[in-house]
Every structure is written in structure tokens, then in C-alpha cells.
N, C-alpha and C positions, 0 to 999 in steps of 0.2 A: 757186822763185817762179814765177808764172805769167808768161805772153807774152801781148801784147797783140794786137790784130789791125794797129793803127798804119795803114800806109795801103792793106794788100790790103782787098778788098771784095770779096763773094762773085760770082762772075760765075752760076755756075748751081746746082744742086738736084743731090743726089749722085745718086738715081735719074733725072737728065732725059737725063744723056748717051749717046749713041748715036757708030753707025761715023759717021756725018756730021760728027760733031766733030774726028775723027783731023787731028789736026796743030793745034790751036788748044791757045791757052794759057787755063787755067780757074780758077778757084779756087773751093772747096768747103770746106764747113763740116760739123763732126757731131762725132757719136759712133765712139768704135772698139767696133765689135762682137768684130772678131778681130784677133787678130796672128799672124804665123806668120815664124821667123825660122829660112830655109833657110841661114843660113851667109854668103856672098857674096851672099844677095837675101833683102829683104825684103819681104812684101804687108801692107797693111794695107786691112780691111774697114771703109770708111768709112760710119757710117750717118746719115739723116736721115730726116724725115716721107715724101720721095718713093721711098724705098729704098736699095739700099749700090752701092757702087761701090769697084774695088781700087786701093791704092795702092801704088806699085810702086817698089821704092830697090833701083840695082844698083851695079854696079862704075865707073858714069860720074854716080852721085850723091857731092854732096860730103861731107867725111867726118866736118862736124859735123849735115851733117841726118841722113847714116846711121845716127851714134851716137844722134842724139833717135828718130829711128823703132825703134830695138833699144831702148830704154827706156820706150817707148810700151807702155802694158797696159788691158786692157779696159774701156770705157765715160769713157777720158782725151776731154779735148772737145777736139779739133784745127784748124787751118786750113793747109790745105795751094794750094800754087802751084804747075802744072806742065804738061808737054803731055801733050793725049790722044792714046795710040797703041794701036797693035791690039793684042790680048791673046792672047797664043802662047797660051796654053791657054785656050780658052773654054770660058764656063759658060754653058750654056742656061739653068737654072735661074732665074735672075734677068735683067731684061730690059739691065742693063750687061755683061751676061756676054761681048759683044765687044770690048769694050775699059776700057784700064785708063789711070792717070793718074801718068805717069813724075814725080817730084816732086822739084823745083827748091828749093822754100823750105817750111819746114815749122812752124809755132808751134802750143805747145802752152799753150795757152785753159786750162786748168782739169785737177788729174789728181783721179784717183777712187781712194775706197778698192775693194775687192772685196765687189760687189754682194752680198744675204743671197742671192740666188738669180740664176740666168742667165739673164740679156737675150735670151732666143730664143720665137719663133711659140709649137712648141708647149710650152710651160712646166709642169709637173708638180707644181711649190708647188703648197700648200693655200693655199686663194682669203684666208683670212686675212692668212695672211704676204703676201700679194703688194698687198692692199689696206694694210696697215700702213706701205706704202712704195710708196702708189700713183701715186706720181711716177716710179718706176721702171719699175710696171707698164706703165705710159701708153707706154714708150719702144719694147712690143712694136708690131709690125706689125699683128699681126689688131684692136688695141685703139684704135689709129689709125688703121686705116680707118674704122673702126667710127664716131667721134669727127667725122672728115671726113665721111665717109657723111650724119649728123644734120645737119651743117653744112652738106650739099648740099639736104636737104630744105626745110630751115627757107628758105633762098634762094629755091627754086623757089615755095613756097607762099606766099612773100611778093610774088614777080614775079607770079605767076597771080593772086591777090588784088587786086593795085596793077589789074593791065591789066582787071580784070573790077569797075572803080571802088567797090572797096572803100578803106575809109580807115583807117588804123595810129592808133590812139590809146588811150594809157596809161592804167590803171585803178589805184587808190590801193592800196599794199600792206598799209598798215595801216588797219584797217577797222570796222566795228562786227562785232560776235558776230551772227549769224543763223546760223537752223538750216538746215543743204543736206543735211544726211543721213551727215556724220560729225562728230567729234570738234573743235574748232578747237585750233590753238595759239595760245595768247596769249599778249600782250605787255604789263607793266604799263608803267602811262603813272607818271613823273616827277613831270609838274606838276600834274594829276589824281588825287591818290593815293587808291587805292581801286577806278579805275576803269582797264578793261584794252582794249586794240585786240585784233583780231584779224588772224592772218594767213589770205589769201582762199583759199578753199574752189575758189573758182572766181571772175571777175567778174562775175556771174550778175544780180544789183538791179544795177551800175556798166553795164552793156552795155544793160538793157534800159533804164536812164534817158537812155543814148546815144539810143535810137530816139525818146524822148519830145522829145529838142533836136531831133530833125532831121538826124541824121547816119542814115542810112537803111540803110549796109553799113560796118558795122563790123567791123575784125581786130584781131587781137594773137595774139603770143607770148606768152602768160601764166603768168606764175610761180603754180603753186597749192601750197597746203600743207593736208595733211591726218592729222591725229594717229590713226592707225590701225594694226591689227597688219600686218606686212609681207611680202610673199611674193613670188616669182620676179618677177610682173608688175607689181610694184607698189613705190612707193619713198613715202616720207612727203612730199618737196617733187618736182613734175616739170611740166612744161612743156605747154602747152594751147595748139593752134593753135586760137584761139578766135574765135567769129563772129557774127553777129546780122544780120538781115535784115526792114527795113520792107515791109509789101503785099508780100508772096510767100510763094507756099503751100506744103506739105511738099513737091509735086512739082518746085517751084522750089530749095526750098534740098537737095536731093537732088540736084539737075543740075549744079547748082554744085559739090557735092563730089563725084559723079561724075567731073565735068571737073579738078577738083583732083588726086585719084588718078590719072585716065587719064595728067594729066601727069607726076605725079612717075613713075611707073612707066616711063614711055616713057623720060623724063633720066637717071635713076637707073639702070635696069636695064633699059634696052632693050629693054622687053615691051609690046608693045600688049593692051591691056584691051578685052575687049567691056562698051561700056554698053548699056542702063541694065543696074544689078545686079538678080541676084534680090531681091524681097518675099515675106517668110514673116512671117505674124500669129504671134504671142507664144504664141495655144493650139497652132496646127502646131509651131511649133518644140518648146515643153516638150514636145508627146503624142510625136511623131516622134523629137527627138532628147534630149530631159530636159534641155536646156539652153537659154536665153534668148540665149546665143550661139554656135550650133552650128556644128562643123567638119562642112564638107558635102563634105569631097572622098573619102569613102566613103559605102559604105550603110549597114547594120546600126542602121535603123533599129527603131524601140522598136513593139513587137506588142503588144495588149493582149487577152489571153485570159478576162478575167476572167465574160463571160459563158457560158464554156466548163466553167468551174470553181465557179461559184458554188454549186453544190447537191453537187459531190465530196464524196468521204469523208475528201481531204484537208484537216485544220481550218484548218492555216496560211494553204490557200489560200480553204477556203468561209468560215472566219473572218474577213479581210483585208476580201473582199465585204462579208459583211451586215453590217464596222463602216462602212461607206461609202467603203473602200479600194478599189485594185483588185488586180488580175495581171499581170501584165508581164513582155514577155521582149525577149532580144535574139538574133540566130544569126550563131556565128560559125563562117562559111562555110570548111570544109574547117580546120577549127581544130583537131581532134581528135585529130592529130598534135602540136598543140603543147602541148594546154590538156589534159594528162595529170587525171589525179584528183588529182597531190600539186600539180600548179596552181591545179586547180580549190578545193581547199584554201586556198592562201596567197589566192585572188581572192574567198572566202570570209569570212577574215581582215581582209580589205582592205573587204571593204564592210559589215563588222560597225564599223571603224574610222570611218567615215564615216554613220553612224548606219540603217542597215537591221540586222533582227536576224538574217539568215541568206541562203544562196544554196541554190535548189534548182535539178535541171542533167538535160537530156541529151544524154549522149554516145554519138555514133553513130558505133562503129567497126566491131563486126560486122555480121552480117547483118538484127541485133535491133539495138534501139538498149539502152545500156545508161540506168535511169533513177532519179532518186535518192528518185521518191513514187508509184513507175509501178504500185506492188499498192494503193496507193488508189483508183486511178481506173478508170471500166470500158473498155472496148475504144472508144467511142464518143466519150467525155472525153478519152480519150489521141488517138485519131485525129483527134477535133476538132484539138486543139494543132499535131499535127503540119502539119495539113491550114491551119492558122491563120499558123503561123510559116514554113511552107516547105520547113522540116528535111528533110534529105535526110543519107545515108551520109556522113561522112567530118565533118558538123558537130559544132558543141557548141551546144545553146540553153542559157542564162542566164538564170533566173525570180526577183526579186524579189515578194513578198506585204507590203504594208504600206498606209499611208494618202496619196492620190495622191504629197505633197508628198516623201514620204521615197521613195517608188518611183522617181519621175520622174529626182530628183536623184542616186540611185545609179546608178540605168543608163545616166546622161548620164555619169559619170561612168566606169564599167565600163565603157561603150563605147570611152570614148577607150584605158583601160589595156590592153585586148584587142588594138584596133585596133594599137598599140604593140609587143604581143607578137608577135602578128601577119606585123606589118611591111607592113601594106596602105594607107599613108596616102602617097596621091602628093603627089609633091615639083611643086607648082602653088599659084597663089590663086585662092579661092576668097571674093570678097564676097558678103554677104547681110545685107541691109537688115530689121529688124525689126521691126516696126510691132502698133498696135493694141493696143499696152500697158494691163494694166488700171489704172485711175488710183489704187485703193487695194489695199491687202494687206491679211489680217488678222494682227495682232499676238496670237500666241496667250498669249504671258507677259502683255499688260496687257490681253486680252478686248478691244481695240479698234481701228478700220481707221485705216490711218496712210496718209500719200503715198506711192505705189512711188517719185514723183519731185520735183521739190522742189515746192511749193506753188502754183508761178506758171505750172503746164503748165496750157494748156485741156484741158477736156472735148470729147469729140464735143458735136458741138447735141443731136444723139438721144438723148445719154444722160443729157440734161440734170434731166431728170423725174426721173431715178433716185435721185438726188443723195440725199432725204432717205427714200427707203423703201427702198431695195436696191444700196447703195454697192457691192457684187459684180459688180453690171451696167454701173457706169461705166468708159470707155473713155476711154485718154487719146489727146490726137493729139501723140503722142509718139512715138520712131522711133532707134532704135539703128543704127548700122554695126558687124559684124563683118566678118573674116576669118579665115581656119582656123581658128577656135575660140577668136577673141581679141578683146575688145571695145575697138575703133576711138575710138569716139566715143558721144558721148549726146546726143541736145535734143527738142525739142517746138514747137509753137508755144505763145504765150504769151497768160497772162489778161489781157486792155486795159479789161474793163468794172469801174467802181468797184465796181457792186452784186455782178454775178459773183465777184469777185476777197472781198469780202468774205464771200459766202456760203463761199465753198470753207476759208476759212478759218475758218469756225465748223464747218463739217462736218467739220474735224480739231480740232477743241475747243479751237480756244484761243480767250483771253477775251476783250474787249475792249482790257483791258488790256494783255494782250501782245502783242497786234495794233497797236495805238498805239508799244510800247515797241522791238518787233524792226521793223517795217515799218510805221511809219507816217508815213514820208519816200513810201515808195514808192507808200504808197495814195493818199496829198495828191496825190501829180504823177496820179494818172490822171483826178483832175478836171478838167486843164486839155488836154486832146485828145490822146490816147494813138493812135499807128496802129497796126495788127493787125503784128506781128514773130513773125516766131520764128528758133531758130538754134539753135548744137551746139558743142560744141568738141571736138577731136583730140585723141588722146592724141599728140604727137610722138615721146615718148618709145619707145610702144610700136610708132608704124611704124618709125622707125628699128631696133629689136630684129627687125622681123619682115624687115623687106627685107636686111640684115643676116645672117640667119640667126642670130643672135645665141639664146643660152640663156637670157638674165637682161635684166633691165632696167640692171642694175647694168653689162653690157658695154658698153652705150651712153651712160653718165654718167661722166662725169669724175670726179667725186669721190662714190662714192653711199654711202648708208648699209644696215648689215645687217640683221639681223631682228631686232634690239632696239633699230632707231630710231640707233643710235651710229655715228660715225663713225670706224673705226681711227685712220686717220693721222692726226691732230689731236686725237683723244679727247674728240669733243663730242658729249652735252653733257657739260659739263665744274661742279663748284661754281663762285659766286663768292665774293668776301670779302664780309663782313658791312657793310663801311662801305657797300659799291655797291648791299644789299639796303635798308641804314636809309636811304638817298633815295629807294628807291622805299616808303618805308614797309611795306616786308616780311620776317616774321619765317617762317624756314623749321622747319616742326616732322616729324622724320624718324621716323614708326611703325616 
């Protein structure tokens, strides 16, 4: 049977005791990590959220707590009573490693079977198993800082909020269907049958109707969900430090999360930031780095050769040109050693996998460089290259040939897996603010320009003319946060004029109708005096991953899900019975 705790009460945290406590009596709570039974002494490795501490039963403990600590086995839930004394053999290692805790009175809370895997840092299970039973996993150290860490942020960015007279107000979680730019999950309604809520994308119409009341700096923690495919950076439900801002300009609402990071970083990890961040426009960042949000704490930026090679005799590359493509390269400096030809091979492979149809390469180890189209070209076309990219002995240059979009995004992408093999990406942050967004893309599957962002970002004034003869020329004032190569955040400032807000939204084709049907709660309120806002929201999820040093988004979530949306340990989603589908008037039919 289990023991109660009855009237001990915990005095302190297994990890909080120090030599300063020597001689005081304690009581501590936890897990047994270890047991270790020398005969005449026994230790036990007591563990908690703050770290372990040793418990120590010798020849002057009495001899029914002796017998319960020789029966004690790993991850038993204990509460022990006793005095801290110094520790004849100290451990550095752990910061209780001076002293241990001689134990008077000992109950045991709860015993455990033998865990599927062992309760240690570094754990070797497959991530499977360990999420199947992520109540156990949670009990490691690295996974619990981790967990704290999030729980430090989300604190700070609510204190720096509060003091810079923003105001915390909740946004509805079940919502109408509007389009933000993924997938919703929906929820049918009961009493409504037929008709479904939706869970929020973002609070994105809910925030900016806040600026229409009159609450002029708005926050929230917001729960967002998005039914999309999933991958290291990304989880289907995650948390949005979210924000909005009346009368203040991108340079405004920039300062303020300037000032938001400067602090977490300083409390968190004791680094002071230089502000303001860099600004890179959207065309530098793709030509430079083929990414929209580029890791800038190396070079091996993107070279474009294409007017070098246009008239070659190599087709791949004068063919690429006069389809209105280009040439592009990357050099990886003193690589040549690493990025043999059976690498150059598999990087080959690797961005055939990612939709370019080949890699052409040179590598300069002898005297000559060696080159993979170097008898196409003349003495002049090859020197141009050289002369263009930098190349020098000991490199390897990387030439993609295709149509901008497929060039760009290969060798933003080659660049990071190089950089990787490499081993040239210093351990630093690096922000950079993204700006100058174009406000449409072209949809090449439907031949038509869609939103880059959701439909309520403004236009520059300038590019306002553009609108109905050259959608390619409009600019949004729109403005991403990155860091090493991971996007932070997203916003814009936002459309307040009836008539504007209406036009933009025919210039993405929708009809009347649907304009009435998705937003036309939100078009009615700008008749009645809208003030100029805009704002952004955080991913928390993914600073916590990054300050963390965290691999996955999933390290920093409590319970996340894997890349088929499921969640192991609970097995959701899961069916329901038929009776709980006939209220909601729902017949499920399984293709």
C-alpha cells in the first residue's frame, strides 16, 4: 500500500540545497533516479524539477526506514525527513554534490513499475517510444528545462507588454471559417447542424476589431491551429505571442519588438543584443541568400553568372537564360577537402530531390581547377565565372541552371546543407528584419496572383496605381522577423479604408458575395472610424526552440504531435461512436 505524506510538508526543492544548509532538518519530495545498496549504506538519488540530491541511510538509521530504502527501486515517488550533512565523497557534477541528506523518516508516495526506457539526460530510445509515454519523458532534465525555459519567456514578454501599456485580452476560440492562408480545422456546431466553427488560424479580424473599440495596444498568448503537413518547425496547434498596434508605424511596432527581444535575451540568457536589427528587402534576401528568411551568420552568398553564360555552348546553362531563367552559383570556401565528387554526388541527389534537375560544380584542388562543363565554355566564359564568384584553390563552386523560382530556392537551401557539412555556422544570433514584401505571387497551377499575406495587409501609397495593371509591382508594408534561418514572426500594417480594403479584395477575385459571406462583419466596422494599426505575432514556440538550443519544436511542447498530425500517447485523433456523430447530424463515409 502506499504512505501518505500526513503531516511532513516539503521544506525545500531536491536541487535548491547547498553547504549552507549543513545541519538543518529538510524534507524533500521526488523521484528515485537511482538506488545504490553498498551493504551497511545506502544512497538514494532523489530527483525533482530543480535537480537530485543524495539520500544517505547508514548504521545510525533506524531499521524499519533502512529496510523501506533497500526496497526502494527506480522512479518509486518518495518523501523523505532528515538532516543535511556534508558529503564524504563529493560530486562536482551536479550542483548538490556537497552534501547529502542523512534520513530520519522516510514514506513511500507511490511505487513504479520498470519504466519502457531509462529516466536519464541523454536517452537513446527512439523519439516514438518516448513520446508514447510522454509523461515519463517530461521527467528527463534537458526536457524540463526546456518546458521552464517557455514558461520563463512567455512571463517576461507579458511583464515587458504590461509595462509598455499594452492590454491582455482574449480572442474567441471558436470562430467563423476565413481564409489566412492554410487549411482550418473545424468544429461542427450541435445546435446549428450543418454549420461548422472554426479553430483560429491566428486572432488576426478578432485583434484588428480590438483597434476599431479603442484598445489601441493589444496582447495575447494565443492558442492558433492550423491543419497543415508538419515538420521539425512546425506543430498543427502552437502558441502566438500576438499583438496589434493603433497610430504606429512599422518603425514603431519594430522598437517595440526590438525591446521585447533585447529583454528576453538579456533574463533568459544573459546576452545583450545590439539594436536596431538589420533590414534586408525580400529581392536582397531571395538574390543573396534564396531564402525569405536567411541565416546570415555565414557568407556563401548566391552569385549570379548568368550574363557570363548566356551565349555558352553549354545548353543547360544558355538554355536556362533565353527561357527567362538564370545561373547561379554558391562557393564553398576551402570545401574541397570535404565536398569530394562522391559528395558532390549525393548534393547532387539532394537537390534533384528538392525540385532542380541537376548540379554543375567546380572543384579546385590542383593547380587547374577541375570542372564538370569546363570544355563548353571559352577561356573567357570560364575566367569570367571565376573572376565573378571569387573561386580560388582549395574551393568548390555550386551552379544551379533553372527558372529564378527553382534556382533561388535550391541554393538557399544547398547553402544551409554545405554550410553544415562544412561546419562553418557560428554558434551566435543573428536577427534580420525582412521588409518590402511583394503583396501578390503568382499562382502558376491556377494562372492567377493570390495574397503573399492575408488580405488585410496595406499596400505601399506608391504602388497603389499598380493595383489593376501590374499586380508584380505592388509592395506590401509588410515585415517579417528572422533569426539564424527561422522565422520569428509575421505582420504588416493593416487596410483601414472601406473603399481600399474593398478593392483589394476584388483584385484577388472574390465576389461580392463572398466578401459579404467571409468578412463582412469586418468591412461594416470600417464605416464607423477605423485608426491606422498594424502588428505581428511571435512564434513562442519557435523562440523557445531556438534559445534552448532545442532540435524540434516538439522539445519544447509538452504534449506535441508528429508528422501525421497524431498524438502517441493518448492516440488522437481517435473515432467516435455513431450516437455522438447523429447529434451532430453527421454521417462519416471512409473512401
Amino acid at each position: 500500500m502506499a504512505e501518505y505524506m500526513g503531516e511532513l510538508r516539503r521544506t525545500n526543492y531536491c536541487g535548491d540545497l547547498r553547504a549552507h544548509h549543513i545541519g538543518q532538518e529538510v524534507v524533500v519530495c521526488g523521484w528515485v533516479s537511482k538506488q545504490r545498496d553498498l551493504g551497511q549504506l545506502i544512497f538514494i538519488d532523489l530527483r525533482d524539477r530543480t535537480g537530485i540530491v543524495q539520500l544517505a541511510f547508514d548504521d545510525t538509521t533506524s531499521r524499519d526506514v533502512f529496510d523501506k530504502a533497500f526496497g526502494v527501486r527506480s522512479e518509486y515517488v518518495l518523501c523523505a525527513r532528515g538532516k543535511v550533512q556534508e558529503r564524504s565523497a563529493k560530486n562536482p557534477e551536479i550542483p548538490t554534490g556537497d552534501v547529502e541528506i542523512l534520513v530520519e523518516e522516510l514514506r513511500v508516495l507511490s511505487k513504479a513499475q520498470t519504466p519502457p526506457f531509462e529516466i536519464v539526460d541523454d536517452c537513446k530510445t527512439a523519439e516514438d517510444v518516448r513520446l508514447k509515454y510522454r509523461y515519463l519523458d517530461l521527467r528527463r532534465k534537458p526536457l524540463q528545462d526546456n518546458i521552464i525555459m517557455r514558461s520563463k519567456i512567455a512571463k517576461v514578454a507579458r511583464d515587458y507588454f504590461y509595462e509598455n501599456g499594452f492590454i491582455e485580452i482574449e480572442t474567441p476560440m471558436l470562430i467563423k471559417s476565413t481564409p489566412e492562408g492554410a487549411r482550418d480545422y473545424l468544429v461542427p456546431s450541435r445546435i446549428h447542424k450543418g454549420s461548422f466553427y472554426a479553430l483560429p488560424q491566428s486572432p488576426q479580424i478578432y485583434k484588428q476589431l480590438l483597434m476599431l473599440s479603442g484598445f489601441d495596444r493589444y496582447i495575447q498568448l494565443a492558442r492558433c491551429f492550423r491543419d497543415e503537413d508538419l515538420r521539425a518547425d512546425r506543430q498543427p496547434e502552437f502558441t502566438q505571442i500576438d499583438m496589434e498596434l493603433s497610430f504606429a508605424s512599422v518603425e514603431e511596432i519594430m522598437e517595440i519588438n526590438e525591446g521585447l527581444f533585447k529583454r528576453l535575451f538579456k533574463e533568459i540568457l544573459g546576452k545583450d543584443l545590439e539594436t536596431p536589427f538589420e533590414k534586408m528587402t525580400y529581392s536582397d534576401a531571395m538574390n543573396r541568400f534564396g531564402s525569405d528568411k536567411p541565416d546570415v551568420r555565414f557568407g556563401m552568398e548566391i552569385k549570379d553568372v548568368s550574363d557570363i553564360v548566356a551565349d555558352c555552348g553549354f545548353g543547360v546553362f544558355s538554355g536556362a537564360v533565353k527561357n527567362g531563367g538564370s545561373v547561379r552559383a554558391i562557393v564553398a570556401e576551402n570545401g574541397a577537402g570535404i565536398l569530394t565528387r562522391k559528395e558532390i554526388d549525393k548534393l547532387t541527389e539532394y537537390v534533384r530531390g528538392i525540385g532542380a534537375k541537376g548540379l554543375a560544380f567546380i572543384r579546385w584542388v590542383d593547380e587547374e581547377p577541375s570542372c564538370s562543363f569546363k570544355k563548353f565554355l571559352t577561356d573567357e566564359e570560364f575566367n569570367g565565372i571565376i573572376e565573378r564568384t571569387g573561386a580560388k584553390k582549395g574551393d568548390v563552386v555550386l551552379f544551379v541552371a533553372d527558372k529564378n523560382s527553382v534556382v533561388l530556392s535550391t541554393l538557399g537551401a544547398l547553402r544551409l546543407n554545405v554550410a553544415k557539412k562544412l561546419d562553418i555556422i557560428p554558434d551566435e544570433f543573428k536577427f534580420v528584419w525582412i521588409v518590402d514584401f511583394p503583396f501578390f505571387e503568382f499562382d502558376e497551377e491556377s494562372g492567377e496572383w493570390v495574397a503573399m499575406h492575408h488580405p488585410f495587409t496595406m499596400p505601399k501609397e506608391e504602388c497603389l496605381k499598380y493595383l489593376d495593371t501590374d499586380k508584380g509591382k505592388v509592395v506590401a508594408k509588410a515585415y517579417d522577423l528572422t533569426l539564424n534561418g527561422t522565422e520569428l514572426s509575421s505582420g504588416s500594417i493593416r487596410i483601414t479604408d472601406y473603399e481600399l480594403q474593398q478593392k483589394m479584395f476584388k483584385a484577388l477575385h472574390l465576389t461580392e458575395e463572398e466578401i459579404e459571406a467571409k468578412f463582412g462583419f469586418l468591412v461594416e466596422a470600417y464605416k464607423y472610424g477605423a485608426p491606422p494599426h498594424g502588428g505581428m505575432g511571435i512564434g513562442l514556440d519557435r523562440i523557445a526552440m531556438l534559445l534552448s538550443g532545442a532540435d524540434s519544436l516538439r522539445d519544447v511542447t509538452a504534449f506535441p504531435k508528429v508528422q501525421n498530425a497524431s498524438e502517441l500517447m493518448s492516440e488522437s485523433p481517435a473515432p467516435v461512436d455513431k450516437e455522438s456523430l447523429d447529434v451532430l447530424g453527421i454521417d462519416v463515409v471512409l473512401e
